[in-house]
C-alpha positions, 0 to 999 in steps of 0.5 A, a space after each residue: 275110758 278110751 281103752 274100755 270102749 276100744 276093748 268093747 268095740 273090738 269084742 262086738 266086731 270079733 262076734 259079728 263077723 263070727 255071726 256072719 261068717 257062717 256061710 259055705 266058700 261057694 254062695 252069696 246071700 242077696 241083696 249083695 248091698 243091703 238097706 235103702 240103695 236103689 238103682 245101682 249102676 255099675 262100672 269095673 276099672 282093673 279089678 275093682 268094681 265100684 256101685 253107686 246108687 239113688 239117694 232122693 232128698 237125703 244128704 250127703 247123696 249118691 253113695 259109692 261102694 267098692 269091691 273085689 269079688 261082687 259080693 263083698 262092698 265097702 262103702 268109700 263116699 259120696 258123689 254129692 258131699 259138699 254142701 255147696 254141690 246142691 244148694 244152688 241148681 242141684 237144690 237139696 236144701 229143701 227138696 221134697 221128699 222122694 224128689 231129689 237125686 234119681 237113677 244115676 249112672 256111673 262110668 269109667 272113661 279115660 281116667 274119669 269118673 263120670 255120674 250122670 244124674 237127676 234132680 228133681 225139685 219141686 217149686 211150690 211157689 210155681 207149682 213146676 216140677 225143674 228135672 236138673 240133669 247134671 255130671 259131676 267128674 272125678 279121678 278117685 271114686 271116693 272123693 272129691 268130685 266135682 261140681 254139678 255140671 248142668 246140661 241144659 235143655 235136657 228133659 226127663 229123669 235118669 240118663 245114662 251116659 254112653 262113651 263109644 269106640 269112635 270117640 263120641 259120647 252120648 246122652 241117654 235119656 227118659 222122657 214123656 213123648 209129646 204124644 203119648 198113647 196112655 197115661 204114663 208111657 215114656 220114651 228114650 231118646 239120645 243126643 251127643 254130648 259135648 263134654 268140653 263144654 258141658 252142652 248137647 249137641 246135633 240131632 235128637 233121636 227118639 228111640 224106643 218106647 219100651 216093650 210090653 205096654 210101654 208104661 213107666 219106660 225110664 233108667 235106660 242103659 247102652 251098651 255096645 256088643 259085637 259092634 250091636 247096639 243094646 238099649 235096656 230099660 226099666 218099665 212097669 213102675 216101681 212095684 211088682 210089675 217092674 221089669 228089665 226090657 230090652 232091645 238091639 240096633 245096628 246103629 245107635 241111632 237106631 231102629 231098635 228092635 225089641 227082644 221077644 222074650 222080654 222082660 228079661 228079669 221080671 216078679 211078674 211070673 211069680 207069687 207076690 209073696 215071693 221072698 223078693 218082688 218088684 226087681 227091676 232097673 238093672 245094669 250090666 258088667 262084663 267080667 274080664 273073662 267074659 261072664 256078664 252080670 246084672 245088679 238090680 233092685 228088688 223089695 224084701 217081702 219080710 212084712 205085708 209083702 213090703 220091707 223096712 229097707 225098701 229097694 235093696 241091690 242085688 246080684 245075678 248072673 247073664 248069659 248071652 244066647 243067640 236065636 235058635 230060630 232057623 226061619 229068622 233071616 238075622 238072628 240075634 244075641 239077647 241077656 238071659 238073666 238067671 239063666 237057670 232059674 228066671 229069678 232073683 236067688 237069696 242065695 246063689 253061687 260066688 262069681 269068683 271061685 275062691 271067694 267067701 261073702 262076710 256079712 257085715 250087718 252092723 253098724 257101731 260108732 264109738 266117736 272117737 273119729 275126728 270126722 263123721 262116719 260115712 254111713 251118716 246121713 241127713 234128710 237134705 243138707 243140714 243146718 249149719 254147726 248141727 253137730 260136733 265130733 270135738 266139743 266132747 271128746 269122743 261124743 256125737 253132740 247133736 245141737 237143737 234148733 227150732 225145727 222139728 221133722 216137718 215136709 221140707 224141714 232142716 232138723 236135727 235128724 241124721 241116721 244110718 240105713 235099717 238093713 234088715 227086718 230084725 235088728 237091735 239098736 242102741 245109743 247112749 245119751 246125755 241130755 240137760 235140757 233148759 227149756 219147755 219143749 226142748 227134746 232129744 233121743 233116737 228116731 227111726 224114720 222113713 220119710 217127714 210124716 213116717 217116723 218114730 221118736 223115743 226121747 226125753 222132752 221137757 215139760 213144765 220143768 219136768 222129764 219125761 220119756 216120750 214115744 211118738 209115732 206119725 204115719 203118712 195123712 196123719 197127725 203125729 200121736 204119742 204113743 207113750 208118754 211117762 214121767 221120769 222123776 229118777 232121770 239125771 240127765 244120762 239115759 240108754 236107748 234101746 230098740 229092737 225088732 223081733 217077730 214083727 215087732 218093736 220093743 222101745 226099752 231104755 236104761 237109767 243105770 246102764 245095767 237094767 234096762 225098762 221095757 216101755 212099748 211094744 209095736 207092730 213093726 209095719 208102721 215104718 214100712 217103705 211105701 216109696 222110693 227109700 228105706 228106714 233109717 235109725 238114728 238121733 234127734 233133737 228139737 227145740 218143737 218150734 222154739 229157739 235153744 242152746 239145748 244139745 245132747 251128747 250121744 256115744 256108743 251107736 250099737 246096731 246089728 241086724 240079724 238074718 232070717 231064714 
């Protein structure tokens, strides 16, 4: 059976990588990481380039991505990936949704890895929002890192963490100013960070208020050029008026001086159905031979000017000019992003001549692996003992428990990132259930009350097949439900996207599959902060259970459009 199945595998792989093959040596497609990875940061050690991006209430957090030649990456861990990393200050046990783990920096630094972070918590009992600013530490990129270390008396969200050339190191961080002039405006402000003892130090500095209007200011980054300090921030919220701003100082401190063609990177100029909008919250690199890029965020406009995957990372080109202006007495040298179109490009030239992009966009699991895949993903830390890779032998078993997907809830529900608007899904599953309400199947979800549903529940002693659908102020409905006296306890799940579409099918054989209901696509569309995931689910709907299902052969692809 095990060869049956490695044979299967193989054959799936060799036809995806033909299928994504298929571009010429000298461009790249964006987004270059695709699926819900929000604010990259990057940094470069050698010649390898590693990203790692926001992951909000979702568990194991702050995933990091490798690679080469910018465009191909590989996903090689977490820095949030031990349960008691974020159960305690760091609280992603029961976070909010969209709370959680915010805009992270990442660097490089005398044989460190330094991710400098923020979580952001909501206490209900007080009615408090805590922002938790933290740096977790390690010398593999991949694994394991540190705990949480906590700076206190950091305000605001989203640092960066700044090493310079004399040794000091500094924090860069985001916060409302005590007087602001409108509803939203944000201010940057730096103090020095004693990494001994994990504390900040000396003077505070406010530096800049943004550029144009100043509303939303945060995910500031320093760099330093030519002995020119370089503050680039986001601004314009995270819709289509997002933006990339920045400006320069002789010192650190400042003042700074905002460039006069900001924003530097910008859908603001162009039509909201634009094929990306809503770019912004970008980071630099510089090449070994000195060619600078950015990655940013940007939104897909696959569906009513919105996406299933939500902010995606994406790459494009910098060139640095300097002023022309004769009149100027100091003329400075500024980012030119896109330089030759002012824009983010679904496809674009290589960064490294030589080089080819192969497209991975699937995702297949077959459990045989004595660990869980890294690609599975929990919505907050998940309940202890919730599934097993060894009670059955090359099967996922899902344990129910009492909880079903609530705001702040603990279900059984883990996933793997939608990465694109057309895809095909399937999973098999084993499900004997003992009791009423008990309940298993696959899901696809963005947040606690944006979801779907497609699972066997049990009901007066009876199976039946149900498709439920809940959508942000709104109670949960189902959408289908029908009676399966043929059922035997095996059933094959299938879900496709096509035309804008869902088709929820399933299988009692294995052979012929049932279409059952058919769906608008856009009920899952990334309304905030994250992007769809496609996964398994289990419940016992408010009851206690020793009900489990057992799942095998996870099958995902997307597939491009045009």
């Amino acid at each position: 059976m095990n060869q049956v199945k490695q044979i299967l595998h193989a054959i799936f792989v060799l036809f995806l990588v033909v299928q994504t093959h298929g571009q010429q040596n000298n461009t790249f497609t964006n987004p270059i990481i695709p699926g819900g990875h929000p604010d990259p940061s990057i940094c470069k050690v050698g010649d390898t380039f590693y990203i790692v991006n926001s992951t909000f209430e979702y568990f194991p957090g702050l995933p990091i991505h490798r690679s080469k030649d910018l465009i191909n990456w590989e996903l090689i861990g977490y820095g949030l990936h031990r349960p008691e990393q974020v159960s305690s200050e760091v609280n992603l046990v029961d976070v909010q949704s969209d709370g959680g783990i915010h805009a992270p920096t990442m660097r490089y630094h005398k044989g460190t890895f330094y991710i400098i972070t923020t979580n952001v918590y909501y206490n209900a009992n007080s009615k408090k929002t805590d922002f938790v600013n933290f740096i977790i530490t390690a010398k593999n990129p991949a694994g394991p890192w540190s705990e949480p270390h906590v700076l206190d008396g950091a305000p605001g969200i989203d640092p960066d963490i700044f090493f310079d050339d004399d040794g000091r190191v500094w924090y860069v961080g985001t916060h409302s100013p005590q007087n602001p002039n409108f509803e939203g405006e944000g201010e940057i402000w730096l103090q020095e960070i004693d990494l001994m003892n994990w504390k900040l130090k000396g003077k505070r500095h406010y530096l800049w208020r943004g550029a144009c209007g100043g509303v939303w200011v945060e995910g500031p980054h320093m760099y330093k050029r030519d002995n020119r300090y370089y503050l680039m921030v986001a601004e314009g919220g995270t819709s289509f008026n997002h933006a990339v701003m920045i400006a320069v100082s002789d010192k650190i401190t400042g003042p700074y001086v905002s460039n006069d063609r900001n924003p530097i990177l910008s859908t603001r100029h162009l039509s909201y159905d634009n094929w990306v909008h809503s770019t912004g919250h970008g980071d630099l690199i510089e090449l070994d031979d000195g060619r600078w890029y950015m990655v940013a965020l940007g939104i897909r406009g696959d569906i009513d000017r919105g996406s299933n995957m939500g902010r995606e990372t994406h790459l494009i080109p910098v060139q640095w000019e300097r002023e022309p202006f004769w009149w100027k007495e100091k003329k400075y040298e500024w980012p030119v992003v896109a330089p030759l179109t002012g824009k983010v490009e679904r496809q674009a030239p290589v960064p490294f001549f030589g080089t080819s992009q192969k497209r991975n966009l699937a995702f297949l699991d077959d459990f045989e692996d004595e660990t869980l895949k890294l690609q599975w993903n929990f919505r907050r830390v998940p309940l202890n003992k919730v599934y097993s890779l060894t009670a059955s032998k090359g099967k996922l078993r899902l344990y129910s428990n009492s909880e079903a997907i609530t705001e702040r809830g603990r279900a059984s529900l883990m996933g793997f990132r939608q990465t694109e608007s057309d895809f095909a899904y399937s999973i098999e599953m084993e499900f004997n259930p003992n009791k009423n309400n008990s309940e298993a199947g696959i899901s696809l979800f963005q947040k606690d009350d944006n979801y779907f549903t497609f699972t066997i529940i049990q009901k007066k002693n009876s199976n039946y097949l149900q498709l439920k659908l809940a959508e942000p102020n709104q109670k949960p409905v189902i959408v289908k439900q029908e009676k399966l006296p043929n059922y035997k306890g095996n059933i094959q799940f299938k879900l496709s996207s096509k035309n804008q579409s869902y088709l929820f099918s399933y299988s009692l054989n294995g052979k012929e599959f049932t279409e059952f209901q058919k769906t608008k696509s856009n009920y899952i569309l990334s309304k905030k902060y994250t992007g769809a995931y496609l996964g398994v689910y289990a419940t016992g709907n408010g009851f206690k259970t020793k009900d489990f299902a057992d799942f095998d052969n996870a099958n995902y692809i997307g597939f491009e459009r045009e």
